[in-house]
C-alpha positions, -999 to +999 in steps of 0.1 A: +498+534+252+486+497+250+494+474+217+463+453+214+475+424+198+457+411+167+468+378+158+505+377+168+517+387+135+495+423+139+487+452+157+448+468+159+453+507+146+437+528+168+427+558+144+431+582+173+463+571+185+485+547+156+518+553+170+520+522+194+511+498+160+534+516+139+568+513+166+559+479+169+557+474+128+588+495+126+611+477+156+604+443+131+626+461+100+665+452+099+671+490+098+656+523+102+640+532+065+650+562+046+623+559+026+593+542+037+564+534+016+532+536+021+504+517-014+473+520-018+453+493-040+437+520-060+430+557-063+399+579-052+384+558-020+390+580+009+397+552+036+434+548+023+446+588+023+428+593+055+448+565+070+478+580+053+475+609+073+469+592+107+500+574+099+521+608+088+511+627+120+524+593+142+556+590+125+562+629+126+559+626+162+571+602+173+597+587+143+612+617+140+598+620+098+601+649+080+588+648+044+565+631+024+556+622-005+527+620-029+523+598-063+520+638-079+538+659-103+571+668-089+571+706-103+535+713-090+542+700-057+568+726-050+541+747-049+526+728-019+555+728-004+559+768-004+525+769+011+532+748+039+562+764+046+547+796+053+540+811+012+517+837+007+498+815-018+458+801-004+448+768+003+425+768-026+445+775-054+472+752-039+446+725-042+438+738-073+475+739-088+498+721-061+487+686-074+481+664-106+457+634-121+434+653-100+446+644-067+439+680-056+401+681-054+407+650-023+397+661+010+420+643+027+450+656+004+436+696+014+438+683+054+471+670+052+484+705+033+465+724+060+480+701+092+515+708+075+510+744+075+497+744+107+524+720+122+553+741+109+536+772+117+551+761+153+585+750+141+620+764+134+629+765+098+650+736+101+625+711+120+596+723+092+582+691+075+582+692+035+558+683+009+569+665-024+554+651-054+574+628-075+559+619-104+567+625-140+548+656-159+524+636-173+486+626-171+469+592-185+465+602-219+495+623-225+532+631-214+543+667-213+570+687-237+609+683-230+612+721-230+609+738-200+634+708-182+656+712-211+661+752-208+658+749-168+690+731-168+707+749-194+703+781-174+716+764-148+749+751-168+752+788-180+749+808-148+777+788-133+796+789-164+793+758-178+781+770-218+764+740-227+768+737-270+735+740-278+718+775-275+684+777-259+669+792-291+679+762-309+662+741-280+626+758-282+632+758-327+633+717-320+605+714-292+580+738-310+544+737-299+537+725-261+504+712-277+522+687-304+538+667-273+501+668-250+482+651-280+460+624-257+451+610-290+488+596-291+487+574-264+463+554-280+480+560-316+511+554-319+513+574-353+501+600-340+530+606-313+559+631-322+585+610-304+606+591-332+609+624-356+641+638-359+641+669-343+626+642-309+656+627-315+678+654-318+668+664-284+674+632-272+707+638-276+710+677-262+691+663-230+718+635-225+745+660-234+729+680-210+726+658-179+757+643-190+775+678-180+755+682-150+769+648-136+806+652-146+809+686-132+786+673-099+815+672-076+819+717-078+783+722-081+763+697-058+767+729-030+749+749-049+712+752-037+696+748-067+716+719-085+695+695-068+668+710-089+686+711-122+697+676-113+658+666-115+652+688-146+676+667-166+670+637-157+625+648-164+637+660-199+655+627-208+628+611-193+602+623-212+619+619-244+621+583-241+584+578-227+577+596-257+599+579-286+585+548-266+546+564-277+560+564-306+567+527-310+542+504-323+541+468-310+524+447-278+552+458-252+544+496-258+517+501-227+540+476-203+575+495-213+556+532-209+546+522-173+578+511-162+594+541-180+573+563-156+578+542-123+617+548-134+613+582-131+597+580-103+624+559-086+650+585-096+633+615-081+625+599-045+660+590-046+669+627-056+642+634-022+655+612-002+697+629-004+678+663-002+661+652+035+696+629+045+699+644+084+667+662+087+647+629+089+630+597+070+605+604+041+570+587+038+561+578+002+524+571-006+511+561-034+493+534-056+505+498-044+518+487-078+543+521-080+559+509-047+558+472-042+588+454-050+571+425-072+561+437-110+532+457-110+502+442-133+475+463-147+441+447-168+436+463-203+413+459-226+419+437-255+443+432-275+467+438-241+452+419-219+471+421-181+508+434-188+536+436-163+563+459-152+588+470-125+574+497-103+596+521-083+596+503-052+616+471-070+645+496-081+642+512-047+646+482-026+677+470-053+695+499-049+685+510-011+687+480+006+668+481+041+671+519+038+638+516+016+604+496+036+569+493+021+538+488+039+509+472+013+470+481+023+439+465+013+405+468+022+377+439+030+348+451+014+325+485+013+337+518-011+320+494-040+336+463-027+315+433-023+325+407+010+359+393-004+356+352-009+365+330+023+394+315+000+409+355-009+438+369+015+413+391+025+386+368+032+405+352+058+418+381+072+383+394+079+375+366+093+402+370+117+373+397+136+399+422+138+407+455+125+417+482+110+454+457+117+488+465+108+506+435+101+538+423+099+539+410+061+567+382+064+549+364+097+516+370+080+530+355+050+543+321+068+514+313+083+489+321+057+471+290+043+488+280+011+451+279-006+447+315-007+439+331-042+438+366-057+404+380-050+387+385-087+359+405-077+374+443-082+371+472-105+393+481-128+407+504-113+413+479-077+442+461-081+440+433-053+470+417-038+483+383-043+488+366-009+523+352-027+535+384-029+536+391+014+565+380+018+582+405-006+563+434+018+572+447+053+540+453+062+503+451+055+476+479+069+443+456+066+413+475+063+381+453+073+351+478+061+356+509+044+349+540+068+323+554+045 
């Protein structure tokens, strides 16, 4: 296959056939990744996903990848996985249950499930490509109970003989109700949030006591098959008591320190993800741009926040990874309810390059941008553009001139 070069920092994508861009991209990194990442500047425009799976199929052939990973609820996503492993389950209530924030009702999330199945249909159990979520239990408005993750890990201490203090009936007495932790009317309300009353706090301190024996006893049970799992319920159930006691605080850094509570969470399970797959293969991680960059995310609220700033996963990925963990940026030009970007926008002046879909190299992009470049301003919401600044903190860029349609 032919690289068509772009300008000499890029490489055209040829949606058929990506695989020559992406080696090229790829022989640039100081290292093979571990975990390579793969943003999106916002969620719901079907340009980005569909490019994700082009991408996905290229590095499963030819990069040797075996997993990925989707800005989705861990726990449902094991459902996904046992259906592209070979499960009994159907494609439709997969979609239906496999994903959260709605991801599942994407077209291009149901034809990457059905090309996994399909792909390790043909495959030996141990060359099968797996399916992850790793995100937190929780939605937009609300942040789900500590109880499930706190009993799932205290029937693991117990089957292997390791009695945590507290008894489980004395875990479901403090969590109560599912419903009191789900209220959506919380995350606007701080008042209204159960997470600074005592019995939140008292479970702060069984799920620490809880994840606290999990790690000092790691060393006899990490060869178990399921403490990997147990591992992850822990760490979810101490989680989500803090996002919550953090609900529960009043004051202007609330929104900002809930974010990067979540992206922390995040961070820990695609490291959990990425041990789990050490020797069968690297792990693509897609998901919003601002979860894996490694410059703060910023998100515009409505008044009295105004923009607030955080540290995604990607910026505790890349501290404690190294070159092990790589992230590829994308933006789009205009179309999907973008109007032409500004002349004087990085995307501007990439369009006006004539060239595309591109995969660039972000550090050579970055040098030889002009220095004039701005944020483009003319977004949604929900689009969170790119500041040209920020390249050099990327490995790569995927430029989309026009949205498909």
């Amino acid at each position: 296959m032919t690289i068509l070069s772009s300008p000499p920092t890029g490489w055209v994508m040829n949606p058929a056939a990506p695989e020559p861009a992406l080696t090229a991209l790829l022989t640039t990194l100081p290292a093979r990744p571990k975990l390579l990442g793969l943003g999106e500047p916002t969620h719901g425009t079907p340009d980005f996903p569909r490019w994700r799976n082009r991408l996905f199929q290229g590095l499963v052939r030819e990069h040797g990848y075996r997993s990925i990973a989707l800005e989705s609820d861990f726990y449902a996503g094991q459902r996904v996985n046992d259906f592209v492993l070979g499960g009994p389950d159907n494609l439709d209530d997969v979609m239906a249950r496999g994903f959260s924030h709605g991801f599942g009702r994407f077209e291009e999330n149901r034809e990457l499930v059905a090309w996994l199945r399909a792909f390790n249909a043909a495959r030996s159990e141990t060359d099968r490509v797996h399916f992850y979520g790793f995100d937190a239990p929780m939605e937009n408005m609300w942040a789900a109970s500590p109880r499930l993750h706190l009993l799932a890990a205290h029937a693991f201490l117990t089957e292997h003989g390791l009695v945590p203090v507290t008894p489980t009936g004395t875990i479901e007495d403090l969590c109560g109700e599912d419903a009191r932790w789900t209220n959506e009317a919380a995350a606007l309300d701080p008042a209204q949030s159960v997470g600074r009353e005592a019995t939140a706090e008292a479970l702060r301190v069984i799920a620490d006591d809880l994840l606290t024996l999990l790690t000092r006893e790691a060393p006899g049970l990490q060869d178990r098959p399921d403490f990997w799992l147990a591992e992850v319920h822990a760490r979810t159930a101490l989680g989500l008591l803090r996002y919550h006691a953090n609900m529960a605080t009043p004051g202007p850094a609330r929104v900002a320190h809930m974010l990067a509570l979540r992206d922390l969470m995040m961070a820990d399970t695609l490291e959990t993800i990425m041990r789990r797959e050490q020797g069968r293969g690297p792990t693509l991680v897609f998901a919003h741009n601002s979860h894996l960059q490694r410059t703060p995310g910023r998100l515009r609220l409505t008044p009295p926040h105004g923009e607030v700033q955080w540290w995604g996963a990607g910026a505790h990925l890349s501290r404690r990874l190294g070159p092990a963990y790589a992230f590829i940026a994308s933006t789009l030009g205009n179309g999907g309810g973008l109007p032409d970007p500004a002349p004087d926008t990085l995307e501007g002046h990439l369009k006006a390059q004539g060239e595309g879909p591109v995969l660039y190299a972000a550090p050579r992009l970055a040098a030889q941008l002009p220095a004039s470049l701005v944020r483009r301003s003319d977004t949604s919401f929900a689009y969170v553009p790119l500041k040209p600044e920020g390249l050099d903190r990327m490995d790569g860029l995927l430029f989309l001139p026009a949205a498909e349609g």
